[in-house]
PAKEPA-837545 format. One line per field, with one value per residue (C-alpha): residue number from 1; residue in one letter; x, z, y. Coordinates in pm, whole numbers, plus 32768, in hexadecimal, padded with zeros to 4 digits. Example, Ala and Ser with C-alpha at 12.3 -4.5 7.8 and 13.67 -1.06 7.14 Angstrom:
REM PAKEPA-837545
seq <- c(1; 2) $
type <- c(A; S) $
x <- c(84CE; 8557) $
z <- c(830C; 82CA) $
y <- c(7E3E; 7F96) $
END
This chain:
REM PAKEPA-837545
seq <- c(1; 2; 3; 4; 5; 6; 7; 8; 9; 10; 11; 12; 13; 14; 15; 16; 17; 18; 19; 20; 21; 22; 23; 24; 25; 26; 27; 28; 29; 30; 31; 32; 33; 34; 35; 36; 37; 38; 39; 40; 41; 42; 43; 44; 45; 46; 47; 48; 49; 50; 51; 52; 53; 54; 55; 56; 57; 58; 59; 60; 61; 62; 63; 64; 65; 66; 67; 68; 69; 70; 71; 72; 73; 74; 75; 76; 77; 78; 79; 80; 81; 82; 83; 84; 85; 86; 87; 88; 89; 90; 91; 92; 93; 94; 95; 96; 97; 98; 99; 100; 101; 102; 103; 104; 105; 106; 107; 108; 109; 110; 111; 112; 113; 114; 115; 116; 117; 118; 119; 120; 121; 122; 123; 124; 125; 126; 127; 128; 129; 130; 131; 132; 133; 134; 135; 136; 137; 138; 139; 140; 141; 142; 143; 144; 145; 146; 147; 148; 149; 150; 151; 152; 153; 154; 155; 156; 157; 158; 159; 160; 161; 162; 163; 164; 165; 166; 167; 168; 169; 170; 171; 172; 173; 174; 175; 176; 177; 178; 179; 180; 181; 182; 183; 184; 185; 186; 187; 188; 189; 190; 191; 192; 193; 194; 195; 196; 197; 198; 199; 200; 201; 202; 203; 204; 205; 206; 207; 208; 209; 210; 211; 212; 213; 214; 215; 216; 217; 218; 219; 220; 221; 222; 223; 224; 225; 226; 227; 228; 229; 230; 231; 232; 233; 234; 235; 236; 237; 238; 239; 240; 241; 242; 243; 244; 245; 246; 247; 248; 249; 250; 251; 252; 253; 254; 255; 256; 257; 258; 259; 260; 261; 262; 263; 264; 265; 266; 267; 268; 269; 270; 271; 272; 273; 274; 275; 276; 277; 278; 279; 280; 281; 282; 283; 284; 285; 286; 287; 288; 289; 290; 291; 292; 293; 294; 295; 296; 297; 298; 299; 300; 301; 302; 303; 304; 305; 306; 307; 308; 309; 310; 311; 312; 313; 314; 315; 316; 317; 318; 319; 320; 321; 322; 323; 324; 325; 326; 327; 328; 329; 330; 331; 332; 333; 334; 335; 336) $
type <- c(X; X; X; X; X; X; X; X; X; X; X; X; X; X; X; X; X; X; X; X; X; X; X; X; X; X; X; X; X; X; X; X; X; X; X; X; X; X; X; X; X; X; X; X; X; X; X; X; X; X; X; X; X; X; X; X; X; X; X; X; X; X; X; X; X; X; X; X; X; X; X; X; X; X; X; X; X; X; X; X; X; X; X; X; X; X; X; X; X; X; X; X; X; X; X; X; X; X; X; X; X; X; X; X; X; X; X; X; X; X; X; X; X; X; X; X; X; X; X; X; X; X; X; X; X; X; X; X; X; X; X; X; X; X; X; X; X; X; X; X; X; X; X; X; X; X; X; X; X; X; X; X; X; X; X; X; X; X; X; X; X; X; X; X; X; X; X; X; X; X; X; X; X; X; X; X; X; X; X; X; X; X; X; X; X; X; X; X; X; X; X; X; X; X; X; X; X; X; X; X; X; X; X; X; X; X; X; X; X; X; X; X; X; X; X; X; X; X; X; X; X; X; X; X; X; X; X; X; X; X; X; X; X; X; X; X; X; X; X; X; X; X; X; X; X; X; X; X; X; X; X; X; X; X; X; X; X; X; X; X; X; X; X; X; X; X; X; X; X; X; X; X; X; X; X; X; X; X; X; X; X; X; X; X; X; X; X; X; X; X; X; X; X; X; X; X; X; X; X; X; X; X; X; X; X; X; X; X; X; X; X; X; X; X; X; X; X; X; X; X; X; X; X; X; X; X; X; X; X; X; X; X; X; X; X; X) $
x <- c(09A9; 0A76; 0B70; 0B9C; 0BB1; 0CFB; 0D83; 0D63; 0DEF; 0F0F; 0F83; 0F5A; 1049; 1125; 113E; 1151; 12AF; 1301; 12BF; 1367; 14A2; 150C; 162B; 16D0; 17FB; 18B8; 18FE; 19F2; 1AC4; 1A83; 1B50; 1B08; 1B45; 1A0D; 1B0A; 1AD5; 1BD9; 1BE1; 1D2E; 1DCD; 1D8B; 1EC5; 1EAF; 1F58; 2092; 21CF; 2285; 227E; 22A7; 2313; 241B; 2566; 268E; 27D6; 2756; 288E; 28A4; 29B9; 29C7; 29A1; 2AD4; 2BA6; 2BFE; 2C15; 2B72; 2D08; 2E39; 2F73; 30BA; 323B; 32DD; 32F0; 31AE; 3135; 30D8; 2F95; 2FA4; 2E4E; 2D84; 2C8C; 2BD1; 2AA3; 296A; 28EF; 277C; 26F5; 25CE; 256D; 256E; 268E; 2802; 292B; 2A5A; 2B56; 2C5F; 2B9E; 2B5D; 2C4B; 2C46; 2D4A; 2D5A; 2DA4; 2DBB; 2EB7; 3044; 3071; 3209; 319C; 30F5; 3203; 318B; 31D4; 30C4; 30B0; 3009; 2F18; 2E6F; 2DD5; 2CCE; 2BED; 2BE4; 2AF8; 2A33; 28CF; 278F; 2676; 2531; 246E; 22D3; 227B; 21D3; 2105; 209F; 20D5; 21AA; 22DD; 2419; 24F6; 2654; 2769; 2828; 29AD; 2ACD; 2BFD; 2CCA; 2DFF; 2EBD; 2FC1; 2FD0; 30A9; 3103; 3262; 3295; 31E6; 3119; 30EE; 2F9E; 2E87; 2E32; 2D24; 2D62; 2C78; 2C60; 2BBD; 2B7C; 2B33; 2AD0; 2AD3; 2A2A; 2990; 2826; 2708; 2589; 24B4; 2396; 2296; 215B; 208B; 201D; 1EFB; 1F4F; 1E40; 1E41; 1DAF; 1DE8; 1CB1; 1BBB; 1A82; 1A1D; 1A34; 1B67; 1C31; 1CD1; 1CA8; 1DEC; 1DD9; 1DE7; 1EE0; 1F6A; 1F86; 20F9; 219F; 2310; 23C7; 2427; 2518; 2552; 2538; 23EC; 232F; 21F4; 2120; 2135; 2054; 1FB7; 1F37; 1EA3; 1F7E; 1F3D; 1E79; 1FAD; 2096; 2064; 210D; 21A0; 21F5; 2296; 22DC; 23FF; 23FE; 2519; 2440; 2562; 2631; 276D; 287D; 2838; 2955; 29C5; 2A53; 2AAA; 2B2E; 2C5F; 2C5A; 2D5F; 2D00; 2C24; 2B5A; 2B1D; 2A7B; 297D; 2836; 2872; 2787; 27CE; 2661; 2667; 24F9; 2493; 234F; 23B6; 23B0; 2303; 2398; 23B4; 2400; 24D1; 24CB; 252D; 25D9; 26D2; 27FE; 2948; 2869; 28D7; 2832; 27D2; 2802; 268E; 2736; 2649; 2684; 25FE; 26EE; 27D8; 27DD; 26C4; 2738; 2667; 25F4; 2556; 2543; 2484; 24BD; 23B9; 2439; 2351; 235C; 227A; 2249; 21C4; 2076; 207E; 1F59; 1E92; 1DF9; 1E9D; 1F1C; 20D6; 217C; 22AE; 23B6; 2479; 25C5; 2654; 27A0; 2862; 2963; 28ED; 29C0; 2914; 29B2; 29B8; 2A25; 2A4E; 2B8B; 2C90; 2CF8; 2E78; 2F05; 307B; 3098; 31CF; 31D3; 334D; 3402) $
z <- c(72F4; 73C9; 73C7; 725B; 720C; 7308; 7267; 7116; 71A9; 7246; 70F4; 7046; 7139; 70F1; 6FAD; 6F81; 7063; 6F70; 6E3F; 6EB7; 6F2D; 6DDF; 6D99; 6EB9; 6F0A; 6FBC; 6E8C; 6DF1; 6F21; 6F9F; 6E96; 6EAD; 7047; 70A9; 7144; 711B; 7122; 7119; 707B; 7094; 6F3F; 6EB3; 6F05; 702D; 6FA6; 7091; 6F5F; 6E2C; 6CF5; 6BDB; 6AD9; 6AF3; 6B9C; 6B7D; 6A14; 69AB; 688F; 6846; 68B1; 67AC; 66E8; 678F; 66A0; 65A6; 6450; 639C; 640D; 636A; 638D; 63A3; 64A8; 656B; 651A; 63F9; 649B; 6594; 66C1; 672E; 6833; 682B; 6935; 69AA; 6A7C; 6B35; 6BF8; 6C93; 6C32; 6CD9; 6E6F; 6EB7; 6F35; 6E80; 6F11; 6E34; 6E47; 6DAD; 6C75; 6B9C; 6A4A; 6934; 67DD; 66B5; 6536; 651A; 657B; 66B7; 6676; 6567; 663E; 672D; 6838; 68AA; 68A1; 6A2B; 6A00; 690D; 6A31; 6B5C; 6C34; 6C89; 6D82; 6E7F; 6EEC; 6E43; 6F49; 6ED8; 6E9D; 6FD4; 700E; 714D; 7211; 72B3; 7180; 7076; 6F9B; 6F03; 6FA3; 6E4D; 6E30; 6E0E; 6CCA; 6CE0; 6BC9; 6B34; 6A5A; 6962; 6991; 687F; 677B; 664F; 64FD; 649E; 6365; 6224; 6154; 5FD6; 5F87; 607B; 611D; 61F2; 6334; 63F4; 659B; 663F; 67D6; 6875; 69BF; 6AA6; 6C14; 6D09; 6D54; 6E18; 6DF7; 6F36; 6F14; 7002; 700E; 70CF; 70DB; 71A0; 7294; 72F4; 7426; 731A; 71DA; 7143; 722D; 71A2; 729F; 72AB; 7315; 7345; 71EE; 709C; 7050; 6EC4; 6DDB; 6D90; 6E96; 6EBE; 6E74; 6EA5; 6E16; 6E4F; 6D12; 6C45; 6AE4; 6B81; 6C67; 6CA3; 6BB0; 6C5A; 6D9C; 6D83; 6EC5; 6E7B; 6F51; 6F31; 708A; 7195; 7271; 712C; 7024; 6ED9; 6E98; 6D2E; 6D08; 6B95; 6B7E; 6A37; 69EC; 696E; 6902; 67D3; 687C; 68A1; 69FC; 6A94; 6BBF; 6CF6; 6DD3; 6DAF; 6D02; 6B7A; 6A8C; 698E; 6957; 683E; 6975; 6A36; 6949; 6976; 6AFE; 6C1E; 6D7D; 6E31; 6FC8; 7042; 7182; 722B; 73A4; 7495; 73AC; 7359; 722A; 7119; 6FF9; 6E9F; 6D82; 6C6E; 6D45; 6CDD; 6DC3; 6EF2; 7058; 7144; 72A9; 73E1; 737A; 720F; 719C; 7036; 7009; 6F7A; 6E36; 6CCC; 6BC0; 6A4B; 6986; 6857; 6759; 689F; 6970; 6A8C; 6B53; 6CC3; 6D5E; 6EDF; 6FAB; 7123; 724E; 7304; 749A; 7560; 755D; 7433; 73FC; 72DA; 72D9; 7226; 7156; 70F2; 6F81; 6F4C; 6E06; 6DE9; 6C5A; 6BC9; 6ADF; 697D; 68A3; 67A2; 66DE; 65D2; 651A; 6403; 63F1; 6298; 62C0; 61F3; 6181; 623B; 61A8; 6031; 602E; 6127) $
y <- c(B98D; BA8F; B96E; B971; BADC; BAB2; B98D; BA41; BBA2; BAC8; BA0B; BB6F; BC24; BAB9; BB00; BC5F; BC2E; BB24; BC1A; BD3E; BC5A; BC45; BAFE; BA5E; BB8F; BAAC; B99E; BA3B; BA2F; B8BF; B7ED; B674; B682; B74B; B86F; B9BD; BAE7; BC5B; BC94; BE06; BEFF; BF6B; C0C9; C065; BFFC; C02C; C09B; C16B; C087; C0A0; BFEA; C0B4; C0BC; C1E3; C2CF; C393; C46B; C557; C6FA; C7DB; C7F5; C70A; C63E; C786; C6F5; C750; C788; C847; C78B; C835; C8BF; C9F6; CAED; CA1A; C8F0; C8AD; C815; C773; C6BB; C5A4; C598; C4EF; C52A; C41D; C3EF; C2CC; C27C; C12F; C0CB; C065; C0DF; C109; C18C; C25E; C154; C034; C0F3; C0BF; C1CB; C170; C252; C175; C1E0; C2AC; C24D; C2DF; C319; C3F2; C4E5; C521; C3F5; C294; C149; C194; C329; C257; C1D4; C29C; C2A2; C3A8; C4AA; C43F; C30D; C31D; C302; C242; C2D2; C2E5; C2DF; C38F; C2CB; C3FC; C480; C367; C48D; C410; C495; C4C3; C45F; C54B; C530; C542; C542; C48F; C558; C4E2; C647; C6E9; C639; C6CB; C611; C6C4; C5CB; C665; C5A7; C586; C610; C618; C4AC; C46F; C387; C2DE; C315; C216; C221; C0EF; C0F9; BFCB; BF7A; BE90; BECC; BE0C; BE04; BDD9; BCEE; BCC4; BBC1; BAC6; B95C; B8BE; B7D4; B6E0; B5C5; B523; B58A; B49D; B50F; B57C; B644; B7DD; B854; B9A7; B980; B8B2; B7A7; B7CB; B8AA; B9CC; BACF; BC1C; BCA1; BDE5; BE40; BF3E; C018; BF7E; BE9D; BD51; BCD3; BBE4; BBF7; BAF1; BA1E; B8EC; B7F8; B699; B5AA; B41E; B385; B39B; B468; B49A; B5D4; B625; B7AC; B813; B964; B9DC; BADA; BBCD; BCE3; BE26; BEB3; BEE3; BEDC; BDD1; BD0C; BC28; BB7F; BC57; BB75; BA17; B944; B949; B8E1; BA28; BB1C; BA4C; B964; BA9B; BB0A; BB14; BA7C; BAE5; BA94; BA43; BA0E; B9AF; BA03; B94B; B978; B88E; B776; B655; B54F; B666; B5C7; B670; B5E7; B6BD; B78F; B735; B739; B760; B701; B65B; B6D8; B618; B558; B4FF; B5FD; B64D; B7E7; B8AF; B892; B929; B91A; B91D; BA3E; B989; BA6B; BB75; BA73; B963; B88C; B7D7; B6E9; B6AD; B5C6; B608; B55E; B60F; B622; B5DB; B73A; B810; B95B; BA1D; BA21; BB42; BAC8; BB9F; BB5B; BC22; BC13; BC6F; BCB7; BD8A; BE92; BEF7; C037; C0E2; C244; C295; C3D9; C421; C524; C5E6; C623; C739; C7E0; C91E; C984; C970; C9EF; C936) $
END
């Protein structure tokens, strides 16, 4: 009897465990492979985020909303100048921005084509995140003004005359993720990390990143990568680096260099212009933007341990943004 009462105590405490277990935790991270992985939260991203790149707007009263034209005391000389921050994580020195005023004729105004375009004062630091605190570390803005500008020629009436600043720069988004490497990439057994399924990315802040980074499982040793690319942005993105017959060849262009280490076998397919390394590894070359989005797939060869790889992505574009704002243009001398 004293044997049953602890058979009947043992499948209670059996089942109580069960009960209080709840559904099997670890599913959700096995996949098809029977691994397992703790991936890392993103509150522990290396960098800020975020969409944007170099915001400008223009100082307060410069351009003035109307002018006066003539000569001497009746006319108005005035500046347009601009105030730019960046936003994103990357740097941009003062020389590769390029600032042009268009709209108005620049002759007119007492300048040449050549004091049209400018760059700005100083080079523009990227945001920052401490990595003590995790407290972003702002930028600090700088300016590019258009200086003097005087229309001596009257006008008939009052026009109105459109300015228009476009502002042009290279800039680069950092991407960092993982993939699981398996001896075997089949094995059913538990391992240290799970071959399929999507990864965890982090990109630095900027228009252009990598929205999704995906790991599949097509041989034993072999794995498939698919990394979609999106612009977030509403500005014009082009090619920086490279040989293009125009600009209409440039649009929309990202340059995308993959990183996996020391493993070998990485070929990607739709990275165009790429070059080969010294294994006639295909991993870098430019993505077309179509309707603000790209996808590369890469295959890779496993080694013969399980461990998770970082891979780093750096994409690489030219950046065109415009504003726009008019100018009312008035006779200041009614009598001469």
């Amino acid at each position: 009897m004293k044997r049953v009462y602890i058979a009947l105590l043992l499948l209670s405490l059996f089942l109580l465990a069960s009960c209080s277990q709840g559904p099997d935790t670890d599913a959700e991270q096995r996949g098809i492979f029977g691994s397992k992985e703790n991936r890392v939260s993103a509150d522990v991203s290396a960098f800020l985020g975020g969409t944007e790149a170099l915001t400008f707007t223009y100082t307060e009263g410069n351009p003035p909303k109307e002018i006066f034209t003539g000569s001497g005391e009746y006319a108005d000389a005035f500046d347009v100048e601009l105030m730019l921050e960046n936003m994103g994580e990357a740097f941009v020195s003062a020389e590769e921005i390029d600032v042009t005023l268009e709209g108005i004729d620049p002759s007119e105004f007492g300048k040449t084509v050549a004091d049209f375009k400018i760059h700005p004062e100083n080079e523009l630091n990227p945001r920052v995140k401490d990595p003590a605190t995790g407290k972003e570390i702002p930028s600090v803005p700088t300016y590019a003004k258009f200086e003097g500008l005087v229309r001596e020629e009257h006008v008939v009436g009052n026009i109105n005359l459109p300015l228009r600043t476009v502002v042009k720069y290279p800039y680069a988004t950092k991407v960092v993720t993982d993939i699981c490497v398996r001896a075997n990439l089949r094995s059913t057994e538990e391992g240290v990390c799970n071959p399929q399924g999507v990864r965890t990315v982090q990109n630095s802040g900027a228009p252009v990143m990598a929205t999704s980074f995906e790991q599949s499982v097509i041989g034993p040793k072999r794995m498939s990568l698919l990394l979609k690319i999106q612009h977030k942005g509403s500005e014009g993105i082009y090619a920086s680096v490279g040989e293009f017959n125009n600009d209409r060849d440039r649009e929309n262009k990202v340059w995308v260099e993959i990183d996996a280490g020391n493993l070998e076998g990485l070929n990607c397919i739709g990275l165009r212009n790429g070059v080969a390394n010294e294994k006639s590894e295909i991993h870098n070359g430019f993505v077309e933007l179509r309707k603000n989005e790209a996808i590369v797939g890469c295959e890779l060869e496993t080694g013969e341990a399980d461990f998770v790889k970082g891979v780093n992505i750096d994409l690489l574009y030219g950046v065109k943004d415009i504003l726009e704002t008019s100018l009312s243009v008035k006779r200041g001398d009614l009598f001469g």
